[in-house]
LOMI-719757 format. One record per residue (C-alpha): residue number from 1; z, y, x. Coordinates in steps of 0.1 Angstrom, whole numbers, always signed. Each point is the difference from the previous one (the first is absolute). Example, Ala and Ser with C-alpha at 12.3 -4.5 7.8 and 13.67 -1.06 7.14 Angstrom:
   nr     zz     yy     xx
    1    +78    -45   +123
    2     -7    +34    +14
end
This chain:
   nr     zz     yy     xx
    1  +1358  +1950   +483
    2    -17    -36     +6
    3    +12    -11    -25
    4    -21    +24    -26
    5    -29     -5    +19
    6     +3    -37     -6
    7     +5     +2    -36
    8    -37    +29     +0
    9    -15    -29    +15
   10     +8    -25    -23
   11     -2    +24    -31
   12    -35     +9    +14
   13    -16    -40     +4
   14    +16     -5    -39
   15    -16    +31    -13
   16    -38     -7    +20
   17     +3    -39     -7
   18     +8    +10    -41
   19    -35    +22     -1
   20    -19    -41    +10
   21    -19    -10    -30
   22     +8    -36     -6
   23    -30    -25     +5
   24    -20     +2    -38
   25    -20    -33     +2
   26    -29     -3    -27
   27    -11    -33    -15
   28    -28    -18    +20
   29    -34     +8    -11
   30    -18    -31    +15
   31    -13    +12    +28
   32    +18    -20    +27
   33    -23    -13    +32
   34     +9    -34    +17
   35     -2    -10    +31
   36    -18    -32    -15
   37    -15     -9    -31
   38     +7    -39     +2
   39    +32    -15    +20
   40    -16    -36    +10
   41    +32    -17    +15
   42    -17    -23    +17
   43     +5    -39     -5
   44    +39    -14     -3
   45    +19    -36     -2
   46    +10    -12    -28
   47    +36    +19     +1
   48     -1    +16    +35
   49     +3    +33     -5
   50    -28    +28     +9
   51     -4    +25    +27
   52     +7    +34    -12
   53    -29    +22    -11
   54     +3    +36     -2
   55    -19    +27    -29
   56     +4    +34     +7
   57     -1    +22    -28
   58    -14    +36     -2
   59    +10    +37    -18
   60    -29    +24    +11
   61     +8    +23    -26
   62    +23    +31    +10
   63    +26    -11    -31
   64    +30    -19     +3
   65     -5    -30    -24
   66    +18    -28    -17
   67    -22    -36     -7
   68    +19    -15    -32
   69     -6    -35    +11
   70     -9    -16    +30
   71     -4    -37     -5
   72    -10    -37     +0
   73    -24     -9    -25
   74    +23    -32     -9
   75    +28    +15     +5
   76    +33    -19     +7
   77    -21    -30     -3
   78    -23    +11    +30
   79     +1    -17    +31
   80     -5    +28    +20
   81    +25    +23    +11
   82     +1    +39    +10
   83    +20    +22    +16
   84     -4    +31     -9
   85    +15    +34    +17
   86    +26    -28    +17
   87     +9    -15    -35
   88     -7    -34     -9
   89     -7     -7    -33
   90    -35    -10    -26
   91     +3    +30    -21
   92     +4    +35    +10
   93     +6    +28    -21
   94     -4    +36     +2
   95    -13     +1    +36
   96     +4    +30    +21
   97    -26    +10    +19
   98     -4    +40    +21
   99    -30    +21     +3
  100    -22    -11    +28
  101    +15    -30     +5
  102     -1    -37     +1
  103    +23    -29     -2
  104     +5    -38    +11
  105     -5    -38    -25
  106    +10    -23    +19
  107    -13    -33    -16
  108     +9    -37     +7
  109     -5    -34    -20
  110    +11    -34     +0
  111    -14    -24    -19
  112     +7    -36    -10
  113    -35    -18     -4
  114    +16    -28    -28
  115    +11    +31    -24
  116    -41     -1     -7
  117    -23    -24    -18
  118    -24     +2    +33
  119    -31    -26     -3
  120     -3     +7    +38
  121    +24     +0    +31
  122     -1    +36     -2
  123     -5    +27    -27
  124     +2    +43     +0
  125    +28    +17    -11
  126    -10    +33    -14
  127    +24    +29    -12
  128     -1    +41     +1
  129    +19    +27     +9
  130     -2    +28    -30
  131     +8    +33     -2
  132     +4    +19    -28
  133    -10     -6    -35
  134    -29    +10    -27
  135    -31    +21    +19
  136    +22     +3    +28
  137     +7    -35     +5
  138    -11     -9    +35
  139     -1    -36    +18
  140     +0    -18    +39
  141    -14    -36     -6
  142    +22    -26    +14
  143    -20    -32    +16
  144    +19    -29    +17
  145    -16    -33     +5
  146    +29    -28     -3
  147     -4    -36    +18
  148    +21    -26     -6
  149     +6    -23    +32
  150    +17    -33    +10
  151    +31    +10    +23
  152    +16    -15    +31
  153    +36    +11    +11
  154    +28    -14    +14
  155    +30     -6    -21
  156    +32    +14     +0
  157    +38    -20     -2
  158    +33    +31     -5
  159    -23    +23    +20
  160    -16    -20    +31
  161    -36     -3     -3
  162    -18    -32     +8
  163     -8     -8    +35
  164    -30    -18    +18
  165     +0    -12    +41
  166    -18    +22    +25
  167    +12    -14    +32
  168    +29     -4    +21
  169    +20    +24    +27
  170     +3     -8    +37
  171    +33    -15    -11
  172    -16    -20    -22
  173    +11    +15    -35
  174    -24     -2    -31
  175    -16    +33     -6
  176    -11     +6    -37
  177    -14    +31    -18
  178     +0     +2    -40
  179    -24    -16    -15
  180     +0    -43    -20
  181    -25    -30     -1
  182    -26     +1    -18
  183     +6    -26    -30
  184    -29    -24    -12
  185    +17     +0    -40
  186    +15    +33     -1
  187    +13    +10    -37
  188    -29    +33     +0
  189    -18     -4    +22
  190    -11    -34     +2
  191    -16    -20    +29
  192     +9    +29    +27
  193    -20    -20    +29
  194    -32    +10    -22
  195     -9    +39     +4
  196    -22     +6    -31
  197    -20    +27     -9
  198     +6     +4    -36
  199    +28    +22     +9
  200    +14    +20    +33
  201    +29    -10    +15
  202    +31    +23     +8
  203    +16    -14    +33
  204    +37    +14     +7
  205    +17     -6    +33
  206    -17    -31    +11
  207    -14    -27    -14
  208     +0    -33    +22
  209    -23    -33     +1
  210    +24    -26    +12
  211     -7    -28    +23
  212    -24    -26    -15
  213    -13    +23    -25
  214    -36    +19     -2
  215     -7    +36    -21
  216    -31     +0    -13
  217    -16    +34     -9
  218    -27     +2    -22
  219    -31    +20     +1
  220     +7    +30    -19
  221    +32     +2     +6
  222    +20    +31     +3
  223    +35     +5    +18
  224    +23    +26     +4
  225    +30     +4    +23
  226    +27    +26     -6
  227    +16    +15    +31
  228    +15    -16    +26
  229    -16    -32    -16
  230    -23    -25    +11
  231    -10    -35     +2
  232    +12    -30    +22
  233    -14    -34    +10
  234    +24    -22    +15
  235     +0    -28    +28
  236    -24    -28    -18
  237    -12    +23    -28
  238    -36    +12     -6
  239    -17    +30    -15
  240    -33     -6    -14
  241    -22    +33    -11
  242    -30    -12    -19
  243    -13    +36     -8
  244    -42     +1     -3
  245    -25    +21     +0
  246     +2    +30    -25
  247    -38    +15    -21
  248    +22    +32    -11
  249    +16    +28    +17
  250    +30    -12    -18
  251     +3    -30    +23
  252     +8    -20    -27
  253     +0    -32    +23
  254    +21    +17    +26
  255    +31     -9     +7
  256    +21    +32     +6
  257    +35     +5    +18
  258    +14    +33     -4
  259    +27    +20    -10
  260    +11     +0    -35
  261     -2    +42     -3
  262    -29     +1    -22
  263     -7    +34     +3
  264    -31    +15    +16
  265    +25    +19    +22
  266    +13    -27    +17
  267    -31    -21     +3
  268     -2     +4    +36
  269    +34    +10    +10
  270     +5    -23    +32
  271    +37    -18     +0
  272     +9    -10    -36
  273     +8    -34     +4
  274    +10    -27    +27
  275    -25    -26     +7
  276    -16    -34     -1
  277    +20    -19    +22
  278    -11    -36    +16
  279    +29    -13    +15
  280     -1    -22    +27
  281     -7    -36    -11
  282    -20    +11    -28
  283    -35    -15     -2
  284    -33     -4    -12
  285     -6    +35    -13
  286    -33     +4    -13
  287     -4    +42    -15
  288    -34     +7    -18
  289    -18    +35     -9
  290    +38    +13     -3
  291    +11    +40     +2
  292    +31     +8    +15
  293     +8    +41     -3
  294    +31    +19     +7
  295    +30    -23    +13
  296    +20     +2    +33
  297    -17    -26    +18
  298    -34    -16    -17
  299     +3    -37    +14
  300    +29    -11    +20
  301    -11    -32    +15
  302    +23    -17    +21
  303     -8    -38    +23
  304    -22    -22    -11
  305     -3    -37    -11
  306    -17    -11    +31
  307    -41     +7    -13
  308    -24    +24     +3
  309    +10    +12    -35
  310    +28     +3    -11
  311     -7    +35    -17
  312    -33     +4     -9
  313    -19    +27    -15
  314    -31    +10    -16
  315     -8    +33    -15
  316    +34    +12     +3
  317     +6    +38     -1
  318    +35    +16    +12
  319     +1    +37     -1
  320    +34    +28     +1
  321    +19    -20    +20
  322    +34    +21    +11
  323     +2    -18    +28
  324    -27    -28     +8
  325    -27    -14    -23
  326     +0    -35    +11
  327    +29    -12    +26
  328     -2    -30    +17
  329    +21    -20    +27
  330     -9    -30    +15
  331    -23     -8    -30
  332    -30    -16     -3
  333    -27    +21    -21
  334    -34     -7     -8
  335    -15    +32    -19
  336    -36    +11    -13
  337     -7    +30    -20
  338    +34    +19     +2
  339     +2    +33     -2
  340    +36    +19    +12
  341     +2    +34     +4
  342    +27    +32     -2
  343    +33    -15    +14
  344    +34    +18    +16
  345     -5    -19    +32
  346    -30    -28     +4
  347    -25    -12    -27
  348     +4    -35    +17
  349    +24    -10    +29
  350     -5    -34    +12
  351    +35     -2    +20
  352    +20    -29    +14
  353    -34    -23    +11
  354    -15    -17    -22
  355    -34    -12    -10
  356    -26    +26    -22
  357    -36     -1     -8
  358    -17    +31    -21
  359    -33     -1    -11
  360    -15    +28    -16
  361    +28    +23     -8
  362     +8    +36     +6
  363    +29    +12    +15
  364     +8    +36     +0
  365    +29    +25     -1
  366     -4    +35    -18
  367    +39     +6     -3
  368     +7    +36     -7
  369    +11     +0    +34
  370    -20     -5    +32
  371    +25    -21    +24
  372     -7    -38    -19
  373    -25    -25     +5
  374    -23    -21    -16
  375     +6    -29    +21
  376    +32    -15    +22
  377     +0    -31    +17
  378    +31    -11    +23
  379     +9    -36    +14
  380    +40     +5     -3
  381    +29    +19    +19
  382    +24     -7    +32
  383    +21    -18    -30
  384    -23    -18    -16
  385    -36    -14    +18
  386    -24    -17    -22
  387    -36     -5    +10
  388    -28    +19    -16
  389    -24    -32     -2
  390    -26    +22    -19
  391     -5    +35    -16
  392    -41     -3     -7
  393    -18    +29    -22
  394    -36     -8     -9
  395    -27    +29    -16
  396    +34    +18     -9
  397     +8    +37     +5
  398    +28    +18    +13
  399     +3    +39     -5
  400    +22    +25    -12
  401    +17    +35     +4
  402    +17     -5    +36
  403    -22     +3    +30
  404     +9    -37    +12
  405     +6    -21    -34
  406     +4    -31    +22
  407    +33    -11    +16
  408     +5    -29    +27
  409    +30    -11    +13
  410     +1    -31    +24
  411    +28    -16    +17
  412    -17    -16    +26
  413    +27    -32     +6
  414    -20     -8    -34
  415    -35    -10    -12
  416    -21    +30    -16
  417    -29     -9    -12
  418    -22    +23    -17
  419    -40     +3     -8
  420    -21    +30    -19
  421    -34    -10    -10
  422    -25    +29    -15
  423    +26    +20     -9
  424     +2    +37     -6
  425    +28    +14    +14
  426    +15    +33     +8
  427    +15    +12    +29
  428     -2    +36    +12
  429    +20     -5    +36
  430     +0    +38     +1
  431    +29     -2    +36
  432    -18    -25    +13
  433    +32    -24     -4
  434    -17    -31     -7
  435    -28     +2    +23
  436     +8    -30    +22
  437    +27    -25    -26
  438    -21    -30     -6
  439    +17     +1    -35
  440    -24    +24    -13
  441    -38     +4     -1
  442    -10    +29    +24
  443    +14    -27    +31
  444     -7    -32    -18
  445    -35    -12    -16
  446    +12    -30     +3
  447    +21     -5    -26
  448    -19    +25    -22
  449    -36    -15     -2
  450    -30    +21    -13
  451    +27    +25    -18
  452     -8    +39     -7
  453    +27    +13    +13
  454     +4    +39    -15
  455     +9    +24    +29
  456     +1    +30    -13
  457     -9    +19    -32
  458    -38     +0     +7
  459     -6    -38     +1
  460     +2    -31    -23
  461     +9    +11    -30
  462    +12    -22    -30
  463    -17    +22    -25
  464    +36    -11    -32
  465     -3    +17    -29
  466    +32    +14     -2
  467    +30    -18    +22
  468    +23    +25    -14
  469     -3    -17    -31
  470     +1    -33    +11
  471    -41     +1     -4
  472    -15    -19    +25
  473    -33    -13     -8
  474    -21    +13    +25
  475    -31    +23     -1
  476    -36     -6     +8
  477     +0    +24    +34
  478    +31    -26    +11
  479     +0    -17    +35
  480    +16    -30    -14
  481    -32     -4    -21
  482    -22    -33     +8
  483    +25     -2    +38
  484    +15    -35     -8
  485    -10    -32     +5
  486    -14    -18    -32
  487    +28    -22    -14
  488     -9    -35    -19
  489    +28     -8    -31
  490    +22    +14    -14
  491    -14    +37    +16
  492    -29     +1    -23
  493    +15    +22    -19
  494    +19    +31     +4
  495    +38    +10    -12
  496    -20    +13    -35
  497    -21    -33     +0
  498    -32    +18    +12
  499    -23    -23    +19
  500     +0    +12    +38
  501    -35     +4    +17
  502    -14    -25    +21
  503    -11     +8    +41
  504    +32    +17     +5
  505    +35     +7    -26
  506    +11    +32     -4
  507    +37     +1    +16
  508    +32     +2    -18
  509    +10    -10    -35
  510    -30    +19    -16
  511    -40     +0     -7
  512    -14    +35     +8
  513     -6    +18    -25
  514    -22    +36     -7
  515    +31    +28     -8
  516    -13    +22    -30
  517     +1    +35     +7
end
């Protein structure tokens, strides 16, 4: 008897699933909506390959339909490339698409710069998507703008990449990461110890100024660093920055160290590269009106050469940092006009001792997340004691999202020297914690002479722009306005080159200015 009633069943499904009309799709009418009307890819290297943009395509009818064609304007010769309902291809015929519905192009693109007669270093690629044919024919604008670029990687014998020093083990083993000298004749390239700025440079794993030898970056001057990628100066080597003063948003005298993911996605995406490393030994590094957005760690500056400068900057900006925005231990620093802020752990950490003087900077930390500071200054470890001979911050500002952007950390078996002079400084001690450590302003007017120190949300405000956006001129209701002492050459001018006002200079990196509403 189960057995008939298994074989109704089964008759039954057959019999209801014969009465389904099969899908009837009718021929596209050209009435498709897109998500987009114009795909601009961003910009791309010479032959590294695009991100992957996405065009969403719509039915709003209530009919089934079939698009004839679906394709690149050049056709096999475009290139672009789509996917298209999961299939790869240039040209698509006979496109299915239901009532109501809406499907996926995925487009992508690489381009090699040399297949073009370009008078410039860069050019627009243009193409279109087109659907259908006749008065139904229907198109998405493609727009990629294509640079060509000197590149730096290492090289690569039966499989094993090129390798470049980065220190030793406590056993005394060479440690090495991938990466190769820079070469002063190389076959493209040229003179790489000369950073031009008719092109942008494309740095993988890292490149390395050897002992002896000086990189010279010129103004203009744009490099890129893939992922875990970065840029090492070793014991004897210099790094010279001679970036200047810009008249156009497009900071076309800048120099600019970033990422090399071009697209507006990713332009402040903290973490995409490694860093600017100064190894111990390295001297006599001299960074002018120089950007630095996006990497690991900013600046890793380690020792010194024995003066007050061995890194020096002016008008140096370091913002996204993953982890610290300018990392220094046992260096000696001499900064004016530097502007850090959004970092994973400290905008600047002056660890290990040394010897710093900053003059009209601003420090601050608006991470995402409330537990990091703007500032950290420490004098060593049980393991390791060096003396802090100086950490001095003149007319600068220190602010941020946490309630205490300012860390101190002394070991008292070594010197800790430390001064703030007409600062503005935040420090909401909200438990009370800090009330009597010396280290810190509420106990200690000492060391923090004629500062504003911010102690709670109702007082001394810096008046930025927008720090969440790495914005931090400040307004004209700011208490940093006219608090600092008035500064004779080179602090006649602001990080933008604006004159400061006599009887008194605005702190921080910035002129005042009036916001527009």
């Amino acid at each position: 008897m189960r057995h008939y009633y298994y074989v109704l069943v089964t008759l039954l499904l057959i019999a209801l699933s014969s009465c389904r009309n099969d899908f009837s799709f009718e021929p596209s009418t050209g009435n498709l909506e897109f998500s987009k009307d114009t795909i601009y890819l961003d910009t791309v290297f010479t032959n590294i390959g695009s991100s992957t943009y996405t065009l969403k395509v719509y039915n709003r009818s209530n009919k089934d339909i079939k698009i004839p064609s679906v394709r690149l304007g050049q056709g096999d010769a475009s290139k672009y490339r789509l996917m298209v309902d999961g299939i790869p291809g240039k040209v698509f015929n006979n496109v299915e698409l239901l009532a109501k519905d809406s499907m996926y192009i995925f487009v992508e693109t690489t381009i090699n710069y040399n297949d073009f007669s370009a008078p410039d270093a860069q050019y627009l690629y243009t193409d279109k998507i087109e659907f259908d044919y006749g008065t139904n024919y229907q198109k998405v604008d493609l727009v990629t703008l294509v640079k060509d670029a000197y590149f730096i990687y290492p090289g690569r014998t039966n499989g094993v990449y090129e390798q470049v020093e980065v220190g030793v083990d406590e056993n005394g083993n060479t440690l090495t990461t991938r990466g190769r000298n820079l070469n002063h004749s190389h076959p493209t390239n040229g003179d790489e110890f000369l950073w031009k700025k008719d092109k942008p440079y494309v740095i993988y794993g890292y490149a390395a100024v050897p002992s002896g030898e000086t990189l010279n970056v010129q103004a203009g001057a744009r490099i890129h660093f893939h992922a875990e990628s970065g840029l090492i100066v070793q014991q004897g080597a210099s790094l010279k920055v001679a970036g200047t003063k810009s008249v156009t948003e497009a900071l076309e005298n800048e120099v600019i160290f970033e990422g090399d993911r071009l697209e507006q996605d990713f332009s402040e995406v903290p973490g995409q590269w490694g860093t600017i490393w100064l190894r111990n030994g390295s001297t006599a590094h001299d960074l002018k009106n120089l950007t630095i957005k996006n990497a690991v760690v900013g600046i890793l500056t380690e020792g010194n050469d024995g003066t007050d400068e061995t890194l020096k900057l002016t008008n140096v900006q370091i913002y996204n940092s993953a982890n610290v925005g300018l990392l220094a231990r046992n260096a000696h620093i001499k900064g004016d006009n530097i502007v850090i802020n959004r970092a994973g752990q400290a905008a600047l950490a002056c660890t290990f001792g040394g010897k710093y003087l900053f003059r009209q900077s601003t420090f601050v930390n608006y991470w995402s997340r409330p537990n990091q500071v703007a500032v950290a200054i420490d004098n060593g470890s049980d393991q390791q004691l060096i003396p802090l001979e100086m950490a001095q911050f003149d007319n600068c500002i220190l602010f941020g999202s946490s309630n205490i952007p300012l860390s101190m950390t002394r070991n008292n078996s070594q010197a800790f020297n430390f001064r703030f002079n007409n600062c503005l400084i935040k420090f909401f001690d909200v438990a009370q914690q800090f009330s009597n450590n010396n280290l810190y302003p509420i106990a200690n007017t000492t060391d923090y002479s004629n500062c504003r120190i911010a102690v709670n949300s109702n007082s001394f405000k810096p008046d930025f722009k927008n720090p969440n956006k790495n914005q931090l001129i400040i307004g004209n209701n700011s208490d940093a306005k006219a608090f600092g002492t008035t500064m004779t050459n080179p602090f006649l001018e602001d990080i933008l080159g604006n004159v400061r006002p006599n009887g008194g200079s605005d702190l921080g990196a910035y002129n005042h200015v009036i916001f527009e509403n």
